[in-house]
C-alpha positions in Angstrom: 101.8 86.3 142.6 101.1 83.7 145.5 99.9 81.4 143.0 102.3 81.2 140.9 105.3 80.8 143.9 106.8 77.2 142.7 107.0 78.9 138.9 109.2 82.0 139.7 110.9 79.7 142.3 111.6 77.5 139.6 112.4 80.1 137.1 114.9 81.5 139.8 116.5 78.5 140.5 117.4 77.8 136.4 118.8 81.5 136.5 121.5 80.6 139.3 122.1 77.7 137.4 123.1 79.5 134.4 125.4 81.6 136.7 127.3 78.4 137.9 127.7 77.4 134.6 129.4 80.3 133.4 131.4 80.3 136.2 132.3 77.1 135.9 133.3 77.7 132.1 135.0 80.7 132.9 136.9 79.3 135.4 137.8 76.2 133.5 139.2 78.6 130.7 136.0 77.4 128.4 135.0 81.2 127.8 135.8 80.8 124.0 133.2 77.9 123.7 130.2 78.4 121.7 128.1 76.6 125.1 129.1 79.4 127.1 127.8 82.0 124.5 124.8 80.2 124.6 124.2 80.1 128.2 125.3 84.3 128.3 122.2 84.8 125.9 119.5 83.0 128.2 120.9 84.4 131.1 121.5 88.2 130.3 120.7 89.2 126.7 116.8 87.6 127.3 115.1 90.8 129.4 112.1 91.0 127.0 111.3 87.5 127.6 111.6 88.1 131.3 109.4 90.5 131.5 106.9 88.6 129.0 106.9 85.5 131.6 106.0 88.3 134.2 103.4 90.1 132.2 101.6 86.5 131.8 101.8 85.1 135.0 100.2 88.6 135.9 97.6 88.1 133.2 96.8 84.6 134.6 96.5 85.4 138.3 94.0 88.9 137.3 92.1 87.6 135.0 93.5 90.3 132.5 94.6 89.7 129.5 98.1 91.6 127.9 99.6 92.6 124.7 102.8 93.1 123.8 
């Protein structure tokens, strides 16, 4: 995936974002706030959308097209 190096770099650094955020919240006693419920949900309840961003950028760089 050589091609595709700035994407998942980028992708990575939005994901350690998200973890500063709800640390932040947490530790700013914000875990009750519907912000931080939204960030949880991107950062650990979004696996099948992972893997569909993986699957793609796989297609792309083949040539090979995927279903889901």
């Amino acid at each position: 995936m050589k091609e595709y190096r700035a994407t998942l770099r980028l992708l990575y650094d939005y994901d350690r974002a998200l973890v500063d955020v709800i640390q932040f919240l947490d530790s700013h006693k914000h875990s009750n706030q519907p912000i931080r419920e939204t960030v949880d949900k991107l950062l650990n309840h979004s696996d099948k959308l992972k893997k569909a961003v993986e699957l793609e950028l796989q297609s792309h760089e083949t040539g090979v097209r995927t279903t889901e």
